[in-house]
FIVEX-517766 format. One record per residue (C-alpha): x, y, z. Coordinates in pm, whole numbers, padded with zeros to 5 digits, always signed. Layout:
<zalos>
XYZ/...
</zalos>
This chain:
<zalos>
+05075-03996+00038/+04999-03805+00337/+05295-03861+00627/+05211-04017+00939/+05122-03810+01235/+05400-03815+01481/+05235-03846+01860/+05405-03792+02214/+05505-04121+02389/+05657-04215+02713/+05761-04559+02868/+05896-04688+03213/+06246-04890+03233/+06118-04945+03625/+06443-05108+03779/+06488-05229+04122/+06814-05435+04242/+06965-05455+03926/+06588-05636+03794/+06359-05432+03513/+06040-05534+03503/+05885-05604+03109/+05556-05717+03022/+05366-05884+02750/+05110-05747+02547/+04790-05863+02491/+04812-06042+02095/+04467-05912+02032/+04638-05578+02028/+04678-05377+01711/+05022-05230+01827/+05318-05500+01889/+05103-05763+01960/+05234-06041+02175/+05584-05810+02234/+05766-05830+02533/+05759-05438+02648/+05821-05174+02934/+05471-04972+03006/+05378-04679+02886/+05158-04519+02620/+05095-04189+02438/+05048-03859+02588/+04724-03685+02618/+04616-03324+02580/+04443-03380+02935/+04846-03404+03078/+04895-03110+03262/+05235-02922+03215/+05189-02751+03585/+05494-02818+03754/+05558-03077+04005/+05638-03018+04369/+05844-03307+04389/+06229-03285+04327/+06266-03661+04205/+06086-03492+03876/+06234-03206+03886/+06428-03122+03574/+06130-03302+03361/+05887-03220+03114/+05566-03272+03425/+05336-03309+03121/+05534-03619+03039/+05579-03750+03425/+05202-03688+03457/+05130-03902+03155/+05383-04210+03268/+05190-04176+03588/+04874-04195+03428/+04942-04481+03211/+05121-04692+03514/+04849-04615+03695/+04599-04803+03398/+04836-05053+03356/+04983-05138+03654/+04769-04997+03928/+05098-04802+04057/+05078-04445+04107/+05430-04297+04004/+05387-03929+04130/+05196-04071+04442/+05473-04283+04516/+05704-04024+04476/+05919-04105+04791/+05988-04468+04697/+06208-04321+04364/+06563-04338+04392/+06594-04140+04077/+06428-04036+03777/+06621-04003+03457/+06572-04037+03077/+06746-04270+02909/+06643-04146+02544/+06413-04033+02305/+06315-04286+02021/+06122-04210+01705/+05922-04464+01518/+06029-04528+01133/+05892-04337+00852/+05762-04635+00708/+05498-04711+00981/+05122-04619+00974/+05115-04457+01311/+05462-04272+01410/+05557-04255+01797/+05823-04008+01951/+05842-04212+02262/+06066-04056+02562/+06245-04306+02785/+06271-04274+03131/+06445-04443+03330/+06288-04499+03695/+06509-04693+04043/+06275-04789+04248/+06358-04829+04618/+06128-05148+04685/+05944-05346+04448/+05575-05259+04438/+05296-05491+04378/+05164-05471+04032/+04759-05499+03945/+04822-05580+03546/+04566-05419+03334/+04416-05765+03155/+04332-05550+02855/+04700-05503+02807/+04875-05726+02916/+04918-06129+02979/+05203-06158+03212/+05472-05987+03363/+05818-06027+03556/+06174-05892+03704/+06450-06000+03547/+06781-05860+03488/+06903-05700+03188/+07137-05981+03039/+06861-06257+03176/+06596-06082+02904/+06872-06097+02623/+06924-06459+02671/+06572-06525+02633/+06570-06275+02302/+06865-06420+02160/+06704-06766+02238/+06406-06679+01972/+06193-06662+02251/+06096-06331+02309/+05951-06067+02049/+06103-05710+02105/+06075-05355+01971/+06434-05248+01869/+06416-04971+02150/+06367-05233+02383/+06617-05407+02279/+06884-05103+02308/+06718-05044+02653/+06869-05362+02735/+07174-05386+02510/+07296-05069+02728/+07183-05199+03054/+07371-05549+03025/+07645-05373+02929/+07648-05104+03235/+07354-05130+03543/+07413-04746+03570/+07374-04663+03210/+07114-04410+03120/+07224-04363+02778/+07047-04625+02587/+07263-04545+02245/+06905-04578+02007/+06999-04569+01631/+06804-04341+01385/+06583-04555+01203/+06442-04239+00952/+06819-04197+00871/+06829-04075+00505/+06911-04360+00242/+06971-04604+00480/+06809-04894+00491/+06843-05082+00862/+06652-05435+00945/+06452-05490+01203/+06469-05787+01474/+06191-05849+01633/+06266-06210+01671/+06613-06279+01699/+06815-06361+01371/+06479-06247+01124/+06586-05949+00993/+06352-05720+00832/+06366-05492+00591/+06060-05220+00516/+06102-05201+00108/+05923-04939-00078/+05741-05123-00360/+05403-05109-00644/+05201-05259-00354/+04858-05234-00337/+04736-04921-00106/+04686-04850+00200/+05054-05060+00221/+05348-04871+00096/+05628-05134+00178/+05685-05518+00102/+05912-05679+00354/+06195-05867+00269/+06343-06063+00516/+06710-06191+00546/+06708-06569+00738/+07044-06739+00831/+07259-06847+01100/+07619-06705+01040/+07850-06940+00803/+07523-07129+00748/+07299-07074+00371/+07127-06771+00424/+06910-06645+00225/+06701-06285+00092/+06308-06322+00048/+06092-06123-00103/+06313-05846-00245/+06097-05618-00485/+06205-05233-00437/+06032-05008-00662/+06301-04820-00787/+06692-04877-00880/+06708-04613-00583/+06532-04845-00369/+06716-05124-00494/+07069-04973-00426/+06945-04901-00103/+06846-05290-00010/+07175-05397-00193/+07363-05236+00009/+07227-05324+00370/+07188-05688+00232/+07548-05772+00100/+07660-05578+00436/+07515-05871+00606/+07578-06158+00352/+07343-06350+00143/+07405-06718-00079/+07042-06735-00200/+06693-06488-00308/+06386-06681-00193/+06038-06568-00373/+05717-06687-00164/+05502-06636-00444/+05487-06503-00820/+05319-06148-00753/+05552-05879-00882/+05525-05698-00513/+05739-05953-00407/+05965-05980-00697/+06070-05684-00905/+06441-05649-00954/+06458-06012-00787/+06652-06166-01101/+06854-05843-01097/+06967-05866-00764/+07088-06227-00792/+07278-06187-01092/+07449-05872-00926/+07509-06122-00623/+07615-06407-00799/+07373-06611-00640/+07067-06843-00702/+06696-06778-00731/+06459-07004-00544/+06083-07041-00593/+05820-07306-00622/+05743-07502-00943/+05423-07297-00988/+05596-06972-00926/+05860-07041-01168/+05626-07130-01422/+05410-06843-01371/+05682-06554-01359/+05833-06696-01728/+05430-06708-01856/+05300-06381-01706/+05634-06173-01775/+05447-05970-02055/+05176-05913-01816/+05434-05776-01527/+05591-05610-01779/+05915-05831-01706/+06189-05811-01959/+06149-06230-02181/+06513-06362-02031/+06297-06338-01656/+06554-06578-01493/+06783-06651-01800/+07127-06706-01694/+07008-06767-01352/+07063-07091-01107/+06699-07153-01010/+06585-07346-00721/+06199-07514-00654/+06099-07588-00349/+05816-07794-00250/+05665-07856+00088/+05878-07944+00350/+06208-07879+00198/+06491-07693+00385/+06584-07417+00293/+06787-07241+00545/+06902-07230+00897/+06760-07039+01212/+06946-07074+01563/+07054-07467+01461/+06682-07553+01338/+06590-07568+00984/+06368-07341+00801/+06132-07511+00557/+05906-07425+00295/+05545-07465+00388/+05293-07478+00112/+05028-07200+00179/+04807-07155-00143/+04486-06967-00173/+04593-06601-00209/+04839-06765-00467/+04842-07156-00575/+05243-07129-00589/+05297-06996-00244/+05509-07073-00009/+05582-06979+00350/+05898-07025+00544/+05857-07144+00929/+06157-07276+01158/+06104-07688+01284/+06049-07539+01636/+05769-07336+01518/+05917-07002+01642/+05753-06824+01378/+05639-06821+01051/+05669-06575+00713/+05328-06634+00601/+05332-06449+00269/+05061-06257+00172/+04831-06547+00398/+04725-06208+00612/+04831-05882+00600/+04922-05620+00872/+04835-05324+00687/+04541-05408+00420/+04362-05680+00353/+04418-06024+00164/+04264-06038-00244/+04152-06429-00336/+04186-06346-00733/+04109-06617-00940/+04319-06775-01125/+04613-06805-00890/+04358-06733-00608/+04074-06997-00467/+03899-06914-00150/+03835-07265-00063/+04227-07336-00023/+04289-07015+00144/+04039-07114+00439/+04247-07476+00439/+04536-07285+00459/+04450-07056+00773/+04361-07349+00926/+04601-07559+00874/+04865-07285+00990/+04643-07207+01292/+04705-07575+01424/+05071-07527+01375/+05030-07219+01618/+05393-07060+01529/+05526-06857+01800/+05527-06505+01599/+05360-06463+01278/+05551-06221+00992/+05295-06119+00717/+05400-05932+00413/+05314-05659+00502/+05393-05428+00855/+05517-05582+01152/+05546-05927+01303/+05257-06067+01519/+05265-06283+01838/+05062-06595+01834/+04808-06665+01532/+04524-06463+01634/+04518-06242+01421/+04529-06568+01168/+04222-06680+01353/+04073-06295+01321/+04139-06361+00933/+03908-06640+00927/+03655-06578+01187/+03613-06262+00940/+03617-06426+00619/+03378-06694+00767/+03142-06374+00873/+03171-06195+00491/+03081-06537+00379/+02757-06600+00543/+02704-06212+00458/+02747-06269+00101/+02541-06619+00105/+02235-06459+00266/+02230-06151+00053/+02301-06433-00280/+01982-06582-00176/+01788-06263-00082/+01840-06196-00441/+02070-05894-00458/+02331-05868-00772/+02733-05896-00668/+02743-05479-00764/+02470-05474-00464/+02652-05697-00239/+02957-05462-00315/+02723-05155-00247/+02644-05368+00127/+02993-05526+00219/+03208-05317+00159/+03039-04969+00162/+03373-04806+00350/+03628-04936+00158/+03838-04686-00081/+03702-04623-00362/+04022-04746-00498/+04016-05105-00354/+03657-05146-00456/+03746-05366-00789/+03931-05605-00555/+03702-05628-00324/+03432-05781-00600/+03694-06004-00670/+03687-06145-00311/+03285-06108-00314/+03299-06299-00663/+03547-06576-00507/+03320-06605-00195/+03029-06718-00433/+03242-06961-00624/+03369-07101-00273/+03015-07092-00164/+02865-07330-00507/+03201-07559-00441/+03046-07649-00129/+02705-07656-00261/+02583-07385+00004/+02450-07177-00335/+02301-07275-00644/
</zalos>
């Protein structure tokens, strides 16, 4: 697979009287939706690199000061270079590059700007929802309260601030280190782990997610590296941490393979619902699984409802979420923090309703019945965690739309290879055999609720 092309970014840390000033982004947003965030964006080939007559910048890259201007200028209505006289000092604080494993990569350059007044910010509505000043160690409470969700450079931005006002080193780690495996934290106490797996393309990585308060039961979901490479590597990082329990959210080998492996290795048991147990031990010749699948294993079932861990003093409980699978389950604190939805919506790809396991009539339920729960982030199985459920509500607004697609050209006559030929016209070539499954369980939704003949 082609890598991801690496583009030029720069962001703010605007600080005035020992206050930086974050903002939330819009959750319609297709990058870190609903994230608490400095402001900033890529740069642009328009970004001059004449230099600057002003000494605040000088020392800096001016095609990168011009492009922090530009972009505070769209987001905030303040003009940096304008205001040039109102800078106490202009420094950067670090350069931090986005991991491998994401779609779009971003070398993003961190500068750090003292401001001697506080100006009056016109917030771009487009990107963002809300902003304020707060201090350094005031933002980490909130974070650490599971109230906030934060880009790990954000969070070292403020790690190094709380620790020292006057810092201007903010001590990033290397994410693309090789054969490490580091988790992510958007929310506070989820870590994440990007896990190279036999997904289905354009997604390269399953996540697998480690959920547990210290000395309380945590527990590993959804480990299913694609090699014993892979698998050393998520051992590794995972035992670092500490883990009494694997959680599967549903029977798909994505979010399984090595699973059993791993828990005899850890000593530890395997949990699952009812369904998924049943269907890993009957499909194991299918998923080319080995016939003692689970032999010699505890194994746990979970049903809806029951605990089965600890986040920040609330329990986590399974949620029944069928539709994309009839076993599945997702895992979402009492207080509704977030949720790990499964393969319910993905952030890189799109969801397949494949009959048997799969019935499009339960996976509408299911959106909504999530949607009225309105969990605070939103973790699919696939890329990064999402604030808010809209793109949950996206999911269904669009499969409501495909539907009524599909139902008018059913009754204008046209055959499901002419539907695919309409719907889905460009989709890889390499999906298309999924996406007639999805056309095929649209019609079968469609005569359940006697819309079709």
């Amino acid at each position: 697979m082609k890598p991801a092309p690496i583009i030029d970014a720069v962001t703010a840390i605007l600080i005035h009287q020992g206050e930086l000033y974050l903002a939330r982004r819009q959750r319609k947003l297709a990058a870190f939706p609903g994230y608490q965030a400095f402001p900033g964006g890529k740069v642009d080939r328009g970004d001059s690199s004449e230099a600057l007559p002003q000494p605040q910048f000088a020392g800096h890259d001016a095609r990168l000061i011009r492009a922090l201007s530009r972009e505070l200028k769209e987001e905030l209505g303040f003009d940096l270079i304008a205001n040039a006289d109102q800078l106490e000092a202009v420094r950067m604080m670090g350069i931090a590059l986005t991991p491998a494993s994401a779609p779009v990569r971003f070398n993003t350059h961190f500068f750090r700007i003292d401001l001697r007044q506080r100006p009056e910010f016109d917030l771009c509505q487009q990107e963002f929802d809300g902003g304020a000043w707060a201090s350094a160690r005031h933002w980490l409470d909130i974070y650490e309260n599971g109230k906030l969700l934060l880009a790990p450079p954000t969070q070292a931005v403020l790690r190094a601030l709380a620790g020292d006002p006057a810092s201007v080193d903010a001590g990033f780690f290397d994410f693309n280190e090789m054969g490490v495996l580091r988790p992510l934290e958007a929310v506070h106490g989820v870590r994440q782990f990007f896990v190279r797996s036999n997904t289905l393309p354009p997604a390269i990585h399953t996540n697998c997610f480690l959920i547990g308060d210290e000395g309380t039961h945590r527990v590993l979901v959804d480990p299913s590296p694609n090699s014993l490479e892979e698998l050393e590597r998520l051992y590794l990082a995972a035992t670092a941490i500490g883990f009494d329990e694997l959680f599967l959210t549903h029977h798909h080998p994505d979010h399984r393979q090595h699973a059993d492996e791993i828990a005899r290795r850890a000593g530890v048991p395997l949990g699952m619902s009812a369904w998924t147990l049943q269907h890993i031990r009957s499909d194991q010749a299918r998923y080319g699984e080995g016939p003692g699948y689970g032999a010699g294993l505890q194994i746990k079932t979970y049903a809806d409802g029951d605990a089965v861990s600890c986040w920040l003093g609330h329990p986590v409980r399974a949620l029944a979420v069928p539709g994309h699978d009839e076993g599945q389950l997702a895992l979402m604190p009492d207080n509704r923090a977030w949720c790990i939805v499964g393969d319910l919506i993905q952030g890189i790809g799109t969801v397949v309703i494949a009959p048997p396991e799969g019935d499009m009539r339960k996976y509408f339920a299911t959106l909504e019945r999530v949607i009225v729960l309105d969990p605070g982030a939103i973790y699919p199985s696939h890329g990064l965690a999402m604030g808010g459920v809209h793109y949950l509500e996206q999911a269904l607004r669009h499969r409501q739309m495909r539907e009524e697609q599909i139902r008018s050209l059913f009754e204008a006559g046209r055959s499901t290879d002419e539907m695919l030929a309409e719907v889905y016209r460009d989709v890889d070539p390499r999906l298309l055999p999924l996406a007639r499954i999805n056309i095929e369980s649209h019609l079968t939704k469609l005569r359940q609720d006697g819309a079709i003949a």
